[in-house]
C-alpha positions, -999 to 999 in steps of 0.1 A, spaced: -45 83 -230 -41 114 -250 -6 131 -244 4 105 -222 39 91 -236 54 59 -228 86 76 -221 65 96 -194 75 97 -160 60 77 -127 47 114 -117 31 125 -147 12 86 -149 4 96 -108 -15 127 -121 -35 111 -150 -48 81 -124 -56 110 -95 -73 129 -126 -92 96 -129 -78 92 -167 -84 56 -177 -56 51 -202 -62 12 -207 -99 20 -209 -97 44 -238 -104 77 -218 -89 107 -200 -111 136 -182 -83 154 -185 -56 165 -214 -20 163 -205 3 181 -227 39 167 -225 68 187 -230 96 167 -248 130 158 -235 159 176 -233 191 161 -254 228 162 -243 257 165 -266 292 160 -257 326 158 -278 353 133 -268 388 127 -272 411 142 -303 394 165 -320 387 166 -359 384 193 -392 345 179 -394 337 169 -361 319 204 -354 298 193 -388 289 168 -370 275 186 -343 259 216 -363 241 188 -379 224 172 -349 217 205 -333 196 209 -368 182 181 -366 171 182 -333 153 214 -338 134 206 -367 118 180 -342 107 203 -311 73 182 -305 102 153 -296 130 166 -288 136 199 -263 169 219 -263 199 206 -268 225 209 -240 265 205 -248 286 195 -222 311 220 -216 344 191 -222 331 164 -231 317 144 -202 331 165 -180 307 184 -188 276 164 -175 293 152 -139 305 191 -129 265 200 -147 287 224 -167 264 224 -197 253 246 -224 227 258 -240 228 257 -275 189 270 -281 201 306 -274 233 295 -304 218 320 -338 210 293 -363 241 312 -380 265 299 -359 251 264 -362 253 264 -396 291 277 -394 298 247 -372 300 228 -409 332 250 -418 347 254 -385 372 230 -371 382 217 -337 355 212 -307 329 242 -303 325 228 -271 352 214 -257 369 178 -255 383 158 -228 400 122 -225 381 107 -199 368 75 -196 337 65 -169 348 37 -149 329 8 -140 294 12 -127 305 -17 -95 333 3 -84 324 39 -94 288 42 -84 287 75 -73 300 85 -110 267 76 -126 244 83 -97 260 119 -105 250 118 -140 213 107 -133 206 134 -107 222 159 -135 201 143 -162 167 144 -143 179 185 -128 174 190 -163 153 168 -179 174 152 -206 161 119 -220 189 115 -251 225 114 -249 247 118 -279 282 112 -275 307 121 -305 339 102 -300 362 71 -310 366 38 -294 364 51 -255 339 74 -262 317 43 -275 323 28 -242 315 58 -222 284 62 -244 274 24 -238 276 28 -200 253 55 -201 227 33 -221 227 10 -194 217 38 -169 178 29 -179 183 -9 -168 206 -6 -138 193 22 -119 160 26 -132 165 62 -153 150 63 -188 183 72 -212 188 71 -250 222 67 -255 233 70 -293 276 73 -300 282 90 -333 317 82 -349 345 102 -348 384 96 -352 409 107 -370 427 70 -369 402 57 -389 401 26 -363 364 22 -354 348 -12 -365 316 -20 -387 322 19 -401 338 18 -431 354 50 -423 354 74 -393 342 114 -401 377 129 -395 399 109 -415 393 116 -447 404 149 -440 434 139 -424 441 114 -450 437 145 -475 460 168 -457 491 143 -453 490 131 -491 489 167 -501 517 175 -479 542 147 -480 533 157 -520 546 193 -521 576 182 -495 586 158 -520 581 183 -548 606 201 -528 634 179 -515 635 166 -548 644 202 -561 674 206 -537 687 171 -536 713 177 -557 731 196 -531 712 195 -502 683 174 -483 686 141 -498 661 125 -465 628 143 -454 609 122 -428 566 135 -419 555 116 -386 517 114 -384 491 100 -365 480 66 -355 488 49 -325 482 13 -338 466 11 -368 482 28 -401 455 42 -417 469 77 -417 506 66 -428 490 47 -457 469 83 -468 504 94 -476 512 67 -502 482 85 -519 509 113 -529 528 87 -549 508 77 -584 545 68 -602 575 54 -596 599 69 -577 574 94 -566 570 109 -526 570 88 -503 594 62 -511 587 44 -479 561 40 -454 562 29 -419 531 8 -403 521 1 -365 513 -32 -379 545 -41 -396 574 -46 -370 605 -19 -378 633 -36 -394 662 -17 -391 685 -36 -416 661 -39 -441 649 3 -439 686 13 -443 688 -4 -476 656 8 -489 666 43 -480 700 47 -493 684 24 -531 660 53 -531 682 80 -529 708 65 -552 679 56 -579 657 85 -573 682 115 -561 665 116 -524 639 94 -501 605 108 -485 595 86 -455 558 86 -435 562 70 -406 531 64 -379 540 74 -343 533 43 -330 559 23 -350 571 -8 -333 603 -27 -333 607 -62 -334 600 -72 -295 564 -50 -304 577 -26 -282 563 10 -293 597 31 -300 587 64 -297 570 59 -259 579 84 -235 565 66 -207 534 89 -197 499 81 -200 470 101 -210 440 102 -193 426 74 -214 455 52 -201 472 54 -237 509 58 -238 518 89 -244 536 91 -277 562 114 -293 592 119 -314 602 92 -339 601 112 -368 633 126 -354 643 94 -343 640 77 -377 659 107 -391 687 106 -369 692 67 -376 694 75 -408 722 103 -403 741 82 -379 739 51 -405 743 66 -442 751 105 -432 723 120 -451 712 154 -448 679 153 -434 645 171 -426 619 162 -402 582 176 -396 557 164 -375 525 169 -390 507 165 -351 480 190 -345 479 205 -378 468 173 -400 436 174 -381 426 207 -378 431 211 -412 394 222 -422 407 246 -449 416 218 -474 392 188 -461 379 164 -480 338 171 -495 337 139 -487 349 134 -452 322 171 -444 293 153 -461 298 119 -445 298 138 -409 273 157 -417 251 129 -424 260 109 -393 249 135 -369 216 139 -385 213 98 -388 219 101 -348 187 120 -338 165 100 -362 177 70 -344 170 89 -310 137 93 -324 132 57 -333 138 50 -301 168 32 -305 195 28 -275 231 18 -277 236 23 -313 258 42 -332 251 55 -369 274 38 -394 290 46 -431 281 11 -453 306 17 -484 282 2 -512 306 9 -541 342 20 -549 335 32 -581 317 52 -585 320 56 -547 284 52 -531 276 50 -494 246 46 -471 241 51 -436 236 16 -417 234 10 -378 261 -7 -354 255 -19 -319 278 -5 -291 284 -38 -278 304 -46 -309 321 -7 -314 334 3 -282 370 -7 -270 376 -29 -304 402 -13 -330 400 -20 -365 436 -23 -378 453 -19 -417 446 -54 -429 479 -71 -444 468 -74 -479 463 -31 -479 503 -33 -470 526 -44 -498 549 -76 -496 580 -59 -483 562 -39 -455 571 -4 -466 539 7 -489 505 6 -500 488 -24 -526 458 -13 -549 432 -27 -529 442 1 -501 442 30 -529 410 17 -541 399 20 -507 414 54 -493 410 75 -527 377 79 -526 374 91 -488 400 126 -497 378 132 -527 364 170 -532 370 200 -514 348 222 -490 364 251 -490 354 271 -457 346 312 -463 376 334 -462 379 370 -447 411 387 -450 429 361 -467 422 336 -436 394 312 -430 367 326 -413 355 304 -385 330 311 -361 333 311 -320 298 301 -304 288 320 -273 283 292 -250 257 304 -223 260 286 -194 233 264 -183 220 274 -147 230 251 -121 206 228 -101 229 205 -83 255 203 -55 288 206 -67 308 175 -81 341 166 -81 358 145 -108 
């Protein structure tokens, strides 16, 4: 029956048969024209340098397809956003701004850490999001996140089967922690991974100049909770001997105190002064996280914090070094001004591979990077079910870590070089990055409030 989609409604099939439309038989007295399904868009969890390319790129994408595919409502934080029916509209957004969103760091629209609960004990959660969904129409749900968000995202594709409401649900990757499986890598930490090699570089440029008499111990903390991809980005400043860093601490190698003290005070007396990375969610030997400051986040995360200064102080109290700490924290992944060409393209491209999958009409997917080649480094964009992304980490594997626990083997270079290759420099105005703020019109509400 012409106009009449499969994706179509019980309603819209009620009017065709009361028409006396025939679909089965070939005819229809009557043409319907159907107007295409709204999208949401949401941003989960840390935010990124490239993430917002991410999301220019879908909002692109889905308005090059308007005979599919609607507007394109953001939820105002994350998820949040869809339970309160806090959403945006981001068809009044000047294709300007959208474009900006490549250059522009952070979320244009918002982030939370929240995680849906379970669909048998938290009904009323998704019952929420259906009557918000059908309020306004939206048939595709695109939820930009890490290993959470993929669950979130995965519930929501289940919406169509468990209480009857027809969902697309399609998780694009992002994370800074690099700790997503099937994806070679996540949009996000190749810029990270950019920023802390270039900076643990200059700091050692620098220590190095005032060991003599000064700093002989400069420590950078970073990010990663369990897995070390981001403390082995910083090996990347080393490409000699005796180069910054001298040592590297993994979540996946078990601190050993003894054994760090000697390596630290050999370093200073060979080289003249030791640069350390160490990953925030260092363990010690029991596999007990030492920097936890027992709070939790709203993901149920521990909430992590201070053992750059810790590792600095043992250091002081053991070998009385003169030291310097930094933690990179926010700053390594808002960094947009030096990310990698790399990391922008590789977002880009997800968040475009996202609505053609929509299209496709796949559910419960999420668009993957498939490294084909090191060098030259080559990539494709592949396809990962949810079912095997969400809530499973993919840690440094032993063989990127060398023998002794405290740096990086070629394999891991081989790996991570290629992801901090190439800049995309953002504009400048006035010596500063010029970044653009989106004007966020507020979708009207249709609802009864909700509370979260």
């Amino acid at each position: 029956c012409p106009g009449l989609r499969r994706r179509a409604e019980i309603p819209l099939a009620r009017r065709h048969r009361q028409r006396g439309c025939h679909p089965r038989q070939g005819f229809c007295h009557t043409r319907l024209i159907m107007t295409p399904r709204n999208a949401f868009y949401a941003q989960s969890g840390g935010v990124t340098a490239v993430i917002n390319a991410t999301a220019g790129a879908l909002i692109e994408a889905a308005r090059a397809h308007p005979d599919q595919i609607g507007k394109v409502f953001a939820g105002r934080n994350g998820i949040i956003g869809a339970l309160t029916e806090d959403l945006i509209d981001t068809s009044l957004e000047p294709a300007e701004n959208i474009a900006a969103l490549r250059h522009t760091p952070a979320g244009a629209f918002g982030s939370c850490r929240y995680k849906l609960k379970s669909l048998e004990t938290h009904r009323a959660q998704y019952e929420r999001l259906i009557e918000v969904f059908r309020a306004h129409d939206i048939g595709y749900f695109f939820y930009n996140g890490g290993g959470d968000s993929a669950d979130t995202c995965l519930k929501v594709s289940q919406l169509s089967a468990t209480l009857g409401y027809p969902i697309q649900a399609i998780h694009v990757p992002k994370t800074v922690d690099n700790d997503l499986p099937i994806t070679d890598c996540c949009p996000g930490f190749g810029s990270v991974a950019k920023y802390v090699a270039i900076s643990m570089r200059e700091a050692g440029f620098d220590v190095a100049s005032m060991a003599k008499t000064s700093t002989k111990v400069f420590v950078l903390e970073v990010m990663g909770r369990h897995a070390g991809w981001i403390t082995a980005a910083c090996g990347l400043a080393a490409e000699e001997a005796g180069q910054a860093p001298h040592i590297l601490l993994f979540p996946e190698i078990p601190f050993d105190e003894t054994a760090f003290l000697a390596r630290v005070q050999e370093s200073v007396e060979r080289y003249g002064y030791c640069a350390i990375g160490v990953s925030e969610g260092l363990r010690n030997p029991q596999g007990a996280l030492m920097a936890e400051t027992g709070a939790r986040d709203a993901f149920g995360h521990a909430q992590l914090g201070g053992i750059g200064p810790m590792i600095a102080g043992l250091i002081k109290g053991k070998l009385n070094y003169k030291y310097h700490w930094a933690v990179a924290d926010y700053l390594q992944r808002a960094a947009r001004h030096i990310a990698s060409r790399t990391d922008v393209e590789q977002a880009v491209a997800l968040g475009k591979a996202a609505v053609e999958l929509a299209l496709a009409g796949k559910n419960a997917v999420m668009p993957a990077i498939v490294r084909l080649s090191d060098a030259p480094y080559r990539w494709e964009i592949g396809v990962a079910d949810l079912k095997d992304v969400a809530n499973v980490e993919k840690m440094m594997p032993r063989h990127f870590i060398t023998d002794d626990g405290f740096g990086i083997t070629e394999a891991c270079r081989a790996y991570l070089a290629p992801l901090i290759e190439g800049e995309d420099y953002p504009p400048y105005r006035r010596g500063l990055p010029d970044y653009v703020r989106l004007n966020n019109v507020a979708v009207a509400r249709k609802c009864p409030d909700f509370q979260v």
